[in-house]
Every structure is written in structure tokens, then in C-alpha cells.
C-alpha positions as CSV (number, residue, x, y, z in Angstrom):
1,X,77.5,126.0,60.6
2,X,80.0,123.0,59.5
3,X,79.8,119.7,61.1
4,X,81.9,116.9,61.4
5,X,79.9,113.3,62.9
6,X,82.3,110.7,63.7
7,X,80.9,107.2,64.5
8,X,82.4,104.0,65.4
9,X,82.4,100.7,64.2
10,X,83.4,96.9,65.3
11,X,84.1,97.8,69.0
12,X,83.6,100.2,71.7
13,X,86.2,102.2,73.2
14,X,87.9,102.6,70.1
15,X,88.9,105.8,70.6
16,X,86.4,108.2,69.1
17,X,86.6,110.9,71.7
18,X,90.7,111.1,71.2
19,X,89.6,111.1,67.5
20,X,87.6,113.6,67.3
21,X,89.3,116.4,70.2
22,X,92.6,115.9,67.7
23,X,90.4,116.8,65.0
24,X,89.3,119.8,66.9
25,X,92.8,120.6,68.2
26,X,93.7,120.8,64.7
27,X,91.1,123.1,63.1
28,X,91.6,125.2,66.1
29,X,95.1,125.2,65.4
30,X,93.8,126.9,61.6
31,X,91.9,129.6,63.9
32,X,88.9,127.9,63.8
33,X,86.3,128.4,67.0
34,X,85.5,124.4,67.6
35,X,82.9,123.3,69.7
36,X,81.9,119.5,70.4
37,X,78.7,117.6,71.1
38,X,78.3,113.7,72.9
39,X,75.9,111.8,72.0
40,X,75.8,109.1,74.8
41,X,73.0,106.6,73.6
42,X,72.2,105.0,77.4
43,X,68.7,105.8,78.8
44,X,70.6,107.5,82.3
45,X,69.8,110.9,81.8
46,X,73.4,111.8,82.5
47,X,76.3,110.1,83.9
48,X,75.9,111.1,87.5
49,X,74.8,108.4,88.5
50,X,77.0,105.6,87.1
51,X,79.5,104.0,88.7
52,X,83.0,104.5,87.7
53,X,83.2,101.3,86.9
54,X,80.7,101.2,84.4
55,X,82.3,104.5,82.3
56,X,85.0,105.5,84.2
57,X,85.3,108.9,86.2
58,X,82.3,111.4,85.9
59,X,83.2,114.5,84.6
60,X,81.6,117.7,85.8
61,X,80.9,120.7,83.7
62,X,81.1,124.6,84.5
63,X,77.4,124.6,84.6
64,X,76.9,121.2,87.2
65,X,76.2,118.9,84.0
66,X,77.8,115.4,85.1
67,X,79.1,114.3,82.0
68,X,80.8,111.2,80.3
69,X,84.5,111.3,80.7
70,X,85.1,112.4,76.5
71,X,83.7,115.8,77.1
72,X,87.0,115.9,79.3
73,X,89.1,115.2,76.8
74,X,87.5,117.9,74.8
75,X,87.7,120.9,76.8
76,X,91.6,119.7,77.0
77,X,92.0,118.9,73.6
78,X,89.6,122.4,72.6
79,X,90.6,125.0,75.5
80,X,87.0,125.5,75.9
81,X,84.4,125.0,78.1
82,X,81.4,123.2,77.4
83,X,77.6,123.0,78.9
84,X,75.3,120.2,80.0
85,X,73.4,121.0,76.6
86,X,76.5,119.6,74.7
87,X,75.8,115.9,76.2
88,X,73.2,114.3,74.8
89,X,71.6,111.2,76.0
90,X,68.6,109.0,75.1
91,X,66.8,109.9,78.4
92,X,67.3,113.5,77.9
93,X,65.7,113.2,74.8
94,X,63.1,110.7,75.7
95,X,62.5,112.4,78.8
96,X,62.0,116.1,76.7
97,X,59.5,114.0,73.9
98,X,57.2,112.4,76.4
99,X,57.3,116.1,78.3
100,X,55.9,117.4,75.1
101,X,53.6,114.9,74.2
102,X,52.1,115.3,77.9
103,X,51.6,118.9,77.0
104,X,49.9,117.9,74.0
105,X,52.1,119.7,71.8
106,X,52.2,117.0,69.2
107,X,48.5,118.6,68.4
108,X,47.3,114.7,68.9
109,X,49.8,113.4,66.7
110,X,50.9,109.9,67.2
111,X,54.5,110.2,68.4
112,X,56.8,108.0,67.2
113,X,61.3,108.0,66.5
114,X,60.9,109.4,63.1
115,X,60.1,112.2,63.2
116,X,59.3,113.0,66.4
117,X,62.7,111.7,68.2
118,X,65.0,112.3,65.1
119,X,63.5,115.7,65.2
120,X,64.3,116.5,68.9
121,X,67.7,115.1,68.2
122,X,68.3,117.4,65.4
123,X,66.8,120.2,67.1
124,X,69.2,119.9,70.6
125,X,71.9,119.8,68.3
126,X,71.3,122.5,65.6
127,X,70.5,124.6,69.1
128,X,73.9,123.9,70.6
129,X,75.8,124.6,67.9
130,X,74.0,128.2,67.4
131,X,74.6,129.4,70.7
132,X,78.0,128.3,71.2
133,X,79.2,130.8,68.2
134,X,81.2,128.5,66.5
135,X,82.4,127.9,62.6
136,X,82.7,124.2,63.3
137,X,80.5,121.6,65.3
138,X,82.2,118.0,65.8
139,X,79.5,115.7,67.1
140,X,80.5,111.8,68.6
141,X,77.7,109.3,68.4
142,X,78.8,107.0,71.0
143,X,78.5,103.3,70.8
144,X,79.0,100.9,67.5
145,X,77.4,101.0,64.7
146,X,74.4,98.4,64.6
147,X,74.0,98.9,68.5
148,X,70.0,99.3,68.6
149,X,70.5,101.7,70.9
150,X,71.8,104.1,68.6
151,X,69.5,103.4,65.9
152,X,67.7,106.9,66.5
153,X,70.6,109.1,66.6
154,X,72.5,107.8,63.5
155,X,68.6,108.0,61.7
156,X,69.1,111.8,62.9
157,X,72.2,112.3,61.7
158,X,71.5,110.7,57.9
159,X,68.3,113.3,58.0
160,X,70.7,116.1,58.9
161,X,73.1,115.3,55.9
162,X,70.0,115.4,53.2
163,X,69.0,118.6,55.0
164,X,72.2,120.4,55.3
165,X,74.2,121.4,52.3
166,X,77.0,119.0,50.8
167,X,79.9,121.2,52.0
168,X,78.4,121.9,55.5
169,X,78.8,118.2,57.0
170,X,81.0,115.5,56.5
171,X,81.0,111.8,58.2
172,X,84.2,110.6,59.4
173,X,84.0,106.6,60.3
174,X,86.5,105.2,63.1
175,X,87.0,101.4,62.8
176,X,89.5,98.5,64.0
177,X,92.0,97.4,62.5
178,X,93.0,93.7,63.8
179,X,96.5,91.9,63.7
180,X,97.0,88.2,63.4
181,X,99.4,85.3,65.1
182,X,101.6,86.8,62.0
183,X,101.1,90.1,62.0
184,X,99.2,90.8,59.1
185,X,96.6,93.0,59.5
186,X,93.0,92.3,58.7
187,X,90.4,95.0,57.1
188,X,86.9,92.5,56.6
189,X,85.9,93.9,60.6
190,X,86.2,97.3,59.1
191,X,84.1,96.7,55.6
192,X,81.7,94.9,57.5
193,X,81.4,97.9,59.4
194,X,81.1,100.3,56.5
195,X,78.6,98.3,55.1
196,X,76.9,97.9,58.1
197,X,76.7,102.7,57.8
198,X,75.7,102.4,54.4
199,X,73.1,100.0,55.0
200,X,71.7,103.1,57.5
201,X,72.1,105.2,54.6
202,X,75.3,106.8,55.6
203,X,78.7,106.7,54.1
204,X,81.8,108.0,55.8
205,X,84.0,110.5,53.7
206,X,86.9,109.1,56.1
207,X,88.2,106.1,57.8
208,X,90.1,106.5,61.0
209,X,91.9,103.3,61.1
210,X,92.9,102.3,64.9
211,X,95.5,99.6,64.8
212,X,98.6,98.8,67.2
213,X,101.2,99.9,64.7
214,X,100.8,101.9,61.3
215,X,98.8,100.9,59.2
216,X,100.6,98.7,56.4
217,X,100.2,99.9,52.6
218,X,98.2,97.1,51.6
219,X,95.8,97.5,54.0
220,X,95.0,100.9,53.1
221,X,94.8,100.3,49.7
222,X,91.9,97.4,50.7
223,X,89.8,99.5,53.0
224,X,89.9,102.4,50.1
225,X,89.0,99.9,47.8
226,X,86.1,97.8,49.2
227,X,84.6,100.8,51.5
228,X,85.2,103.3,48.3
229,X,87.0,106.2,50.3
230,X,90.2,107.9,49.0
231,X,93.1,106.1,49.8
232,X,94.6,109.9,50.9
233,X,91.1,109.8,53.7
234,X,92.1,106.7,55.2
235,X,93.9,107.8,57.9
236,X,96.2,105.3,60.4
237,X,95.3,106.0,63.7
238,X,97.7,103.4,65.3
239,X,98.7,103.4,69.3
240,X,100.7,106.5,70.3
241,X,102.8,106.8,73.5
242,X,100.7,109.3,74.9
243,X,96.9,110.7,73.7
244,X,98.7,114.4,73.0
245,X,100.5,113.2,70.2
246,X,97.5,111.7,67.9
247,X,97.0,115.7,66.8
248,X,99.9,115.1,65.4
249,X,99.5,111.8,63.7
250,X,96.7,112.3,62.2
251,X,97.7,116.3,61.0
252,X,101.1,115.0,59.7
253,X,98.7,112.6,57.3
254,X,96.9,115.5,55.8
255,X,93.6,114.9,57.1
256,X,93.0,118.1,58.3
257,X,93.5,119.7,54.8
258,X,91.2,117.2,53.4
259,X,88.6,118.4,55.8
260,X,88.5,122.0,54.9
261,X,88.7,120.8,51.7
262,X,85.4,118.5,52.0
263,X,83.9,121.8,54.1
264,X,84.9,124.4,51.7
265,X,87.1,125.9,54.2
266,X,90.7,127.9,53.9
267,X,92.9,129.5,56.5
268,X,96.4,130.7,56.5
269,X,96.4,130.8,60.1
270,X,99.3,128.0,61.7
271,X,99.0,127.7,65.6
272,X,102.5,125.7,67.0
273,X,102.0,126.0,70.1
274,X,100.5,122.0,70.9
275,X,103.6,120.9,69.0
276,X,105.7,122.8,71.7
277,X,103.7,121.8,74.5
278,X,104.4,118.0,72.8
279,X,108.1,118.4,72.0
280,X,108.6,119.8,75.6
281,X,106.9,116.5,77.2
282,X,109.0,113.8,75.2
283,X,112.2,115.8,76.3
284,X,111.7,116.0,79.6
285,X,114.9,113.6,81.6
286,X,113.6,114.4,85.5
287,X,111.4,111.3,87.0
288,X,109.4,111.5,90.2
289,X,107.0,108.7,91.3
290,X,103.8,109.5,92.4
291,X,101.1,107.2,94.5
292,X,97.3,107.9,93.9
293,X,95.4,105.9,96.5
294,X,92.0,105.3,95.9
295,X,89.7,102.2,95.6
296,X,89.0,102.4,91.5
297,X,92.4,101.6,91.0
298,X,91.8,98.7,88.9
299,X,90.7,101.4,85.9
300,X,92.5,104.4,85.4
301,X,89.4,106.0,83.8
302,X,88.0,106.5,87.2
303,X,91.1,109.1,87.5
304,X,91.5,110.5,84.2
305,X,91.3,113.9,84.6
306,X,93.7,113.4,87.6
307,X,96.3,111.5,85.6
308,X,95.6,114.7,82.8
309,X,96.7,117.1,85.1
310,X,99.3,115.5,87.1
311,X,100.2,115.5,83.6
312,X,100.2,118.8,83.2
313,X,102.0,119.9,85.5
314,X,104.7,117.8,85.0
315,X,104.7,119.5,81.4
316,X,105.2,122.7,83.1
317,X,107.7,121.7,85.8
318,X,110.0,119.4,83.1
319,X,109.5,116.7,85.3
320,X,107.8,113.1,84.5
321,X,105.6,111.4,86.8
322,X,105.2,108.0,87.3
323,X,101.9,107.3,88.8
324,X,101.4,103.9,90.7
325,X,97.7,103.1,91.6
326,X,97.6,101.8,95.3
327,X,94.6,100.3,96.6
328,X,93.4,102.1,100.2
329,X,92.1,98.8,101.3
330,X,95.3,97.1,100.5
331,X,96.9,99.9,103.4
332,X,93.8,98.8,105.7
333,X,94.6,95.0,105.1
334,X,98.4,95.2,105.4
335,X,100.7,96.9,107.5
336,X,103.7,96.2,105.8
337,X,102.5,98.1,102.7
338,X,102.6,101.9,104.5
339,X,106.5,101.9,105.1
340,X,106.5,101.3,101.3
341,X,105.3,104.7,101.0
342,X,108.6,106.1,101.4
343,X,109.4,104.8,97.5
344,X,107.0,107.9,96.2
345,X,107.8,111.4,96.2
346,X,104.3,112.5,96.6
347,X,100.8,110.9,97.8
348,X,97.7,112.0,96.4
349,X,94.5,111.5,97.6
350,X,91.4,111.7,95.2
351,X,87.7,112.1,95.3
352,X,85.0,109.7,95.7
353,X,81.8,108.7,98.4
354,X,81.0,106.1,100.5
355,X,83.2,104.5,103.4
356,X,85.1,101.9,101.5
357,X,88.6,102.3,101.7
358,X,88.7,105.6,103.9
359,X,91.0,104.1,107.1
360,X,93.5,103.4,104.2
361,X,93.8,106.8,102.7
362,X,94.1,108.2,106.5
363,X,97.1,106.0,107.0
364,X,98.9,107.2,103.5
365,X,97.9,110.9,104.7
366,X,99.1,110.4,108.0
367,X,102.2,109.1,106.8
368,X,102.7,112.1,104.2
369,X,101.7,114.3,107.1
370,X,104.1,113.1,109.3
371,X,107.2,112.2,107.1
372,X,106.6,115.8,105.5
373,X,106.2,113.8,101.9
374,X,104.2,116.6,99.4
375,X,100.6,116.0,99.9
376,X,97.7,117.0,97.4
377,X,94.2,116.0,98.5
378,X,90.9,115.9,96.4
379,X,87.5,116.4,97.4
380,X,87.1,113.7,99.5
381,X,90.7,113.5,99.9
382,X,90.4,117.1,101.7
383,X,87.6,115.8,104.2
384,X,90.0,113.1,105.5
385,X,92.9,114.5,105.8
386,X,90.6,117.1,107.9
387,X,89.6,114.0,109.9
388,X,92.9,112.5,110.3
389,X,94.2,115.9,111.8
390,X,91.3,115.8,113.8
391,X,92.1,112.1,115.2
392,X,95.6,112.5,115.5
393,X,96.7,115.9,116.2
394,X,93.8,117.7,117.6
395,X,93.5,114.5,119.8
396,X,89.3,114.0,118.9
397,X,89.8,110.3,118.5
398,X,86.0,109.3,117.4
399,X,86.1,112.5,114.8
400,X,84.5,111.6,111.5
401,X,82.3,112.5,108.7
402,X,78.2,112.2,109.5
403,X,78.9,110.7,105.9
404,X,80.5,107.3,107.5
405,X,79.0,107.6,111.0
406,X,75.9,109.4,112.0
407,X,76.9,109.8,115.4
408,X,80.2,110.4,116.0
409,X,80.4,112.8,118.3
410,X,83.4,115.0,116.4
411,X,81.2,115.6,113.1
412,X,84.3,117.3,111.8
413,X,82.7,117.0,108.2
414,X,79.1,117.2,107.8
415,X,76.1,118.6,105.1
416,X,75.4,122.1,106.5
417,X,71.8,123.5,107.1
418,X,69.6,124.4,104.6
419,X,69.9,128.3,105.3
420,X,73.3,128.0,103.2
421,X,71.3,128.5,100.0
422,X,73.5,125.8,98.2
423,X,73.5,122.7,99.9
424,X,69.8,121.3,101.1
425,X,69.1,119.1,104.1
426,X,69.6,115.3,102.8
427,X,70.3,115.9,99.3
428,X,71.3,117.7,96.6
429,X,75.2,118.2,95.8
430,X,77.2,121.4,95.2
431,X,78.1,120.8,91.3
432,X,80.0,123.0,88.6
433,X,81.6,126.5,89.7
434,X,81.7,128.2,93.2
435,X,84.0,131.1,94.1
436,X,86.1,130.9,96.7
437,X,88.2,133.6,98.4
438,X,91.8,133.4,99.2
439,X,93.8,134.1,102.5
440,X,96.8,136.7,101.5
441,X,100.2,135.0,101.6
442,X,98.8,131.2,102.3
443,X,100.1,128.8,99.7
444,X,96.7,128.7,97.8
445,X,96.8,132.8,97.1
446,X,100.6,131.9,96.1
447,X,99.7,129.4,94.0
448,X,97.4,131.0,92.2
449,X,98.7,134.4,92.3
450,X,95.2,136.1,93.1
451,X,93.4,135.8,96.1
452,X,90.1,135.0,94.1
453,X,89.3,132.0,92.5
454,X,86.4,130.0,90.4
455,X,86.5,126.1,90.5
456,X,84.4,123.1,89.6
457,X,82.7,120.9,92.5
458,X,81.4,118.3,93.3
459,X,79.8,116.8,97.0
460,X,77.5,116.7,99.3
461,X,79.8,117.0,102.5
462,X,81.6,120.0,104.0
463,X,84.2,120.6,106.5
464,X,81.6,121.6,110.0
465,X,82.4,125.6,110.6
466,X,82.0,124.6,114.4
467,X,85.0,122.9,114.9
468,X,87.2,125.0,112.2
469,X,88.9,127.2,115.2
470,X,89.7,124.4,117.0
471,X,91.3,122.7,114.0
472,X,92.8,126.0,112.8
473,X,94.4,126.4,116.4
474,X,96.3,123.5,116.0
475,X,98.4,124.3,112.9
476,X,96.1,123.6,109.7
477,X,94.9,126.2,108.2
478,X,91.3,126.8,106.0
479,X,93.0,129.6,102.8
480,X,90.2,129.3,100.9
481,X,86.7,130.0,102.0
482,X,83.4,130.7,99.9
483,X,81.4,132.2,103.1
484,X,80.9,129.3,106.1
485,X,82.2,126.6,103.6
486,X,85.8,125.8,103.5
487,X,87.5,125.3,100.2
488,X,91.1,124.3,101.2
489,X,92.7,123.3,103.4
490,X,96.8,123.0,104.0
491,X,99.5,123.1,107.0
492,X,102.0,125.8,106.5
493,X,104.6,124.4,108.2
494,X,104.9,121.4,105.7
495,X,107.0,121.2,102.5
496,X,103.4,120.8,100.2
497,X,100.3,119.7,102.7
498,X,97.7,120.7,100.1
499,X,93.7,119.9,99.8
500,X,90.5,121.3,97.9
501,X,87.0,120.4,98.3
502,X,86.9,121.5,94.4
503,X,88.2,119.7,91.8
504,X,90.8,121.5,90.3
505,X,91.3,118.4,87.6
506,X,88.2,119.7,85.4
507,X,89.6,123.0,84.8
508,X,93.6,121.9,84.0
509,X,94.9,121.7,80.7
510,X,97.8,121.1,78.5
511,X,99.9,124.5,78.5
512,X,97.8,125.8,81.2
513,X,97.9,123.3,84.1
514,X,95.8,123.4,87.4
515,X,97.3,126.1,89.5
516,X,97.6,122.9,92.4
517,X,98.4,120.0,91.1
518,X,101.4,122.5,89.1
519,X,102.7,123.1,92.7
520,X,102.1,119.8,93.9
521,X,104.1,118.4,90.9
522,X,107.1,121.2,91.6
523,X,107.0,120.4,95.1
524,X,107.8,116.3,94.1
525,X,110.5,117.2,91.6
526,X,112.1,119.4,94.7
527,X,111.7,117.0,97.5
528,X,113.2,114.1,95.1
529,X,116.2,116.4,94.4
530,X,116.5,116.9,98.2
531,X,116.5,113.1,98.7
532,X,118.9,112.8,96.1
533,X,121.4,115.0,97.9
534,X,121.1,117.7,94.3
């Protein structure tokens, strides 16, 4: 097994993740099966339980493993889908130590972080990369370098390098690069930080140098200099128009040559198609403006894998989308801000929990509704426009979710009993794939051209079977069902009126968008055409 540790230095948020998927995009593009490991160093035991805020959106895995939003980028970036197991965290491997030393399997050893920790470290990773089948294992070690928090893991990786053979691992370093008043740009940030790895007792074979612009000649020529790396293995990493081209970047300056160089790797094999995919997103000329109401809008990370596959599909449909983040409780606050709905082309309506915001996203899905503007709904965004059909066409004023109110006497969206097998009374959540089963002819089957379909979730609430033929009566219809649980919902009669309780986002990807947000996207660049008079 080959592996390729990227750290970071100076700053968080630097880009690693971006870093090291283009990395992977690249070897893959040699015919190389990549796989990719986190390393988050926080003491959650996953990300499940943070708020966006704190790390932007949670991503969920095939398997139900809530992950940190990078492992998104890399089953975009790869084409591959990834495990729980390829997330680590410091509680998971605190949590699996102490386990072990309850057992007594430490034999009455002292534990301690070397070896005990390192080991486990080692260990979780040596065991991922085995079973996934890969040539080539990229592992991120999240956080800066010096952070005390990642003392352990970088300690494991130094121990893996003195284990593994020279050519089977190589450290690649990605570091700021600032700019002053004049627009010089400075490199001591980026020594510091070398020294800072050496001091650890690792030294990077390259330097990803993240800057606003490309990085000047003489700046290169320092950082090669005082952090003693080839001048050809400082690579400029400097702000790109969109996170698709960086493959690009960074394979245009040879550095994935230099790699299988460094690994004792050669392939003849040349893979073009990201390069199309890229080519055929800067030349798209159609525009359509999209509004995503939610209440993270403040950071887009909350929506990534949203903004990925609107993306996506806009790829596919040669159409750009704007997105413009509205705020739900602006709709709430204001009235004057719904008739500015009219301005978008398409509303879409994401996931989330809590009651915060709801009453606005009804009003922007009760306008789309009934101004026939192309709808897509997520997760949440499903269960109210449920409700608002509910409320306003079914004529069950008090309907709501048991979520929001307890006793409203329309529980249109509830948790279902305990004898579904999935969902229990209370508590747990419905995470990572279900099947669902598609109604022949509805826009869902068409959409996805089969009538059976696997998809990532991820709640706690479902739409109530109860009141489904009442609903149903009325003009909405349920096309995808996985037993007594209904998996979309959508309204014939509408230009695009589309919602899934699953998360289509997690599964979309560049060259292969999500089956709806493609259709949603084709159904904006249609009805803006038809506003147009074209």
C-alpha cells in the first residue's frame, strides 16, 4: 500500500481536503484505485452532532457514518464511496483504547499515547486501507500543525514513515502564503511551519503553497530554499474560480509525476474526462437564478453538497446557476420579501431540524406552489411542503409535524412506531441508504429511468401513512415509497413540484449528477426560457 499524509500549517481551512481529492482525482486519472482517510482531531466521536455552524454541513455516508464535510469532497473528487471507518476522530480512538484497556487487554500495561494511541491510530488506518483494495491511500490530518490536539496523530504518522518503506509513503505539507499592503508575498509563516513538522520529526517531500494569486518566482525559490524541498515540489496552489479546476492546477505543475516518482510508481494510462467535464462548465453562456432558503445562510458550508450538485446539474443541463441564500426568517419577518421571489427561476428548500425558520420556507413553497415556479425540496424541505399542502389545499389548518407541535391535531409528519424495524420510539434516526420503490410514469421513475432506487438519509420524522390518502386525493402524489414510509413526494400537475425525504446531494457528482436536482436544474433553464419568451 502507498500513502500520501498531507498536513497543514499556519491556518485552518486552508484547503487540505481540496488538496488532497485533486491529488486523488489525478492518480485516478493514471488508473489508480484511490481511497482517502480524515483524521478529525476533536474529541466528538463523529460530526453528528455539531452544529453546522461549528463545521459546516454534516455529511452522511452509505453506511450512516455522519462525517466531516471533506469526506464529501472526496467521494466527488474520487467517484467512490467511503465508510464510517475512513473518519477518524480522537473520540473514536480514545473511546476504542479505554474499551480495551477495560477488557484488560493491555495484559496490565500502563496505557499511555505512545504506543498505545499511536498504535491504535496506525492500526485503524493500515486496516482501512487493506480492505478498501486500493494501490494508493491519501490520509488528511486535520487541524495545524502545533495544535496539541493533533499531537498524537502526527506522532502516528512519523512512526508509520520509519515503519513503512521509503517509496511506500510520502508527506506532502500545505501552507499559507500571505500578501502585503504591496503585494509581495511573504514565506517566514510557511518556514515557521516547516520547522515547526521537522521539529515533530517529519519533513514534507512537498509544499502546497495556497496564496490568492500564483505564486511569484522568488517566493518559490525561498520556501525551496529555507524548507529544503525541490523548487519543482513546491507547488502554487493559488485561488481558482471554482474547486474543479485545482486538479488541474496543480497536474499542469507536474506534481502528479513527481509523486509516482517519489512512490515508485508508472502508468501509461491518461483519463480526460475531468478536463471535459471542466471545459464544458467554463463554456456554459445560459444563466438561471436559483433561491436556497434555509436559516444557515450565513455559511455556505452548511449547503455544500447542495451547492455541489446544483452544480452538477447545471454541468449536465449547460446552464449556470446562480444561487442566492435567503434567510426563512427574513420571509417570516417581512412581507415584502415573498413577491421578490418572482426574481428566481427555482426555490429550493433544504434539510435541517428544529422549528426555526419553518413558517418562512412554507411561504417560499407556497409561493412556488402556486405561481408554478420549479420546486425541489430536501429532507425537511419535503415534510413542509407536505404540511403546507396540508394547510392550504387540503384545508387542515392546525396540520404540522409532532416535531414543532406535539399536539396538533393534523400530525401530518410524525416518527412512526417502533414495529417499522428502522425508526424507534423517541430516538434513533434513519441514516445512510434505504431503498425506495418507484411509481411507473410519476416524475421520480422518469427521472431516474428505473423504478428502483438506493439513496442516503437522514431524520427522524416521516410523512404519517394515516393521512397519505387524504393528501394523495387532493392532487399530490407519494412516487416513491420504501413500505409505510414515503420517500417523495411531487404534484403532477406542476411544471417541477419535486421533494425527497433522502438526500440526493450525497450521492451527486461531477459527470454524474443527482438524478433530481439534474431535473430540477433543466426544469429552471426551461421555465426561464418560457419567461423569456425563447
Amino acid at each position: 500500500m502507498k500513502y500520501i499524509v498531507v498536513t497543514g500549517g499556519v491556518m485552518s481551512g486552508l484547503g487540505k481536503g481540496i488538496t488532497i481529492a485533486s491529488i486523488g482525482r489525478n492518480l485516478k486519472n493514471k488508473g489508480y484505485n484511490v481511497t482517502a482517510i480524515k483524521i478529525d482531531p476533536y474529541i466528538n466521536i463523529d460530526a453528528g452532532t455539531m452544529s453546522p455552524y461549528q463545521h459546516g454541513e454534516v455529511f452522511v455516508l452509505k453506511d450512516g457514518g455522519e462525517v466531516d464535510l471533506d469526506l464529501g469532497n472526496y467521494e466527488r473528487f474520487l467517484d467512490t464511496e467511503l465508510t464510517r471507518d475512513h473518519n477518524l476522530t480522537t473520540g473514536k480512538i480514545y473511546q476504542e483504547v479505554i474499551t480495551k484497556e477495560r477488557r484488560g487487554d493491555y495484559l496490565g500495561k500502563t496505557v499511555q499515547i505512545i504506543p498505545h494511541v499511536t498504535n491504535e491510530i496506525k492500526s485503524r488506518i493500515r486496516k482501512v486501507a487493506a480492505r478498501s483494495g486500493a494501490d494508493i491511500c491519501l490520509v488528511e490530518i486535520g487541524g495545524t500543525v502545533g495544535d496539541i490536539e493533533s499531537m498524537p496523530f502526527l506522532e502516528a504518522a512519523r512512526q508509520m514513515h520509519r515503519e513503512e518503506p521509503p517509496e511506500n509513503i510520502v508527506f506532502t505539507h500545505v501552507t499559507l502564503i500571505v500578501e502585503d499592503l504591496q503585494g509581495e508575498q511573504k514565506t517566514k509563516p510557511s518556514q515557521h511551519s516547516v520547522k515547526e513538522l521537522r521539529a515533530l520529526g517529519l519533513s514534507p517531500a512537498v509544499i502546497v503553497a495556497r496564496s490568492k494569486s500564483p505564486l511569484q518566482e522568488s517566493a518559490k525559490e525561498k520556501i525551496s530554499l529555507f524548507c529544503d524541498v525541490p523548487q519543482e515540489l513546491v507547488i502554487s496552489a493559488y485561488d481558482a474560480n471554482d474547486i474543479y479546476e485545482v486538479p488541474l492546477f496543480i497536474e499542469e505543475q507536474g506534481l502528479t509525476t513527481q509523486l509516482m516518482k517519489h512512490l515508485k510508481l508508472e502508468s501509461n494510462v491518461e483519463n480526460y474526462e475531468w478536463r471535459d467535464m471542466v471545459t464544458r462548465m467554463k463554456s456554459t453562456t445560459e444563466e438561471v437564478k436559483l433561491a436556497i432558503v434555509g436559516k444557515y445562510t450565513n455559511l455556505e458550508d452548511s449547503y455544500l453538497s447542495i451547492l455541489e450538485a446544483v452544480k452538477h446539474g447545471g454541468v449536465d443541463s449547460g446552464c449556470r446557476v446562480e444561487v442566492n441564500m435567503v434567510e426563512s426568517e427574513t420571509l417570516e419577518e417581512d412581507s415584502d420579501e415573498v413577491p421578490k421571489l418572482p426574481l428566481f427561476d427555482g426555490i429550493l428548500i433544504p434539510g435541517g431540524f428544529g422549528e426555526r425558520g419553518t413558517e418562512g420556507k412554507m411561504l417560499a413553497i407556497k409561493f412556488a406552489r402556486e405561481n408554478d415556479i420549479p420546486f425541489l425540496g430536501i429532507c425537511l424541505g419535503m415534510q413542509l411542503a407536505v404540511i403546507e399542502f396540508a394547510r392550504n389545499v387540503v384545508n387542515l389548518r392546525k396540520a404540522n409535524s409532532t416535531e414543532f407541535d406535539e399536539d396538533t391535531p393534523y400530525p401530518v409528519i410524525d416518527i412512526l412506531p417502533e414495529q417499522t424495524g428502522i425508526v424507534e420510539m423517541g430516538g434513533t434516526m434513519r441514516l445512510g441508504d434505504y431503498e425506495a420503490f418507484l411509481k411507473e410514469g410519476s416524475t421520480a421513475a422518469k427521472l431516474y429511468g428505473s423504478n428502483y432506487i438506493v439513496e442516503r438519509h437522514r431524520h427522524r420524522y416521516e410523512v404519517n401513512p394515516e393521512f397519505v390518502d387524504k393528501l394523495e386525493s387532493f392532487g399530490i402524489l407519494f412516487s416513491g415509497k420504501n413500505k409505510n414510509r414515503m420517500e417523495i413526494a411531487e404534484i403532477p400537475s406542476k411544471r417541477f413540484f419535486f421533494a425527497s425525504q433522502f438526500h440526493p446531494e450525497f450521492r451527486s457528482r461531477p459527470g454524474r449528477p443527482s438524478p433530481p436536482f439534474n431535473g430540477f436544474v433543466k426544469a429552471m433553464c426551461k421555465y426561464r426560457k418560457e419567461k423569456e419568451g425563447r
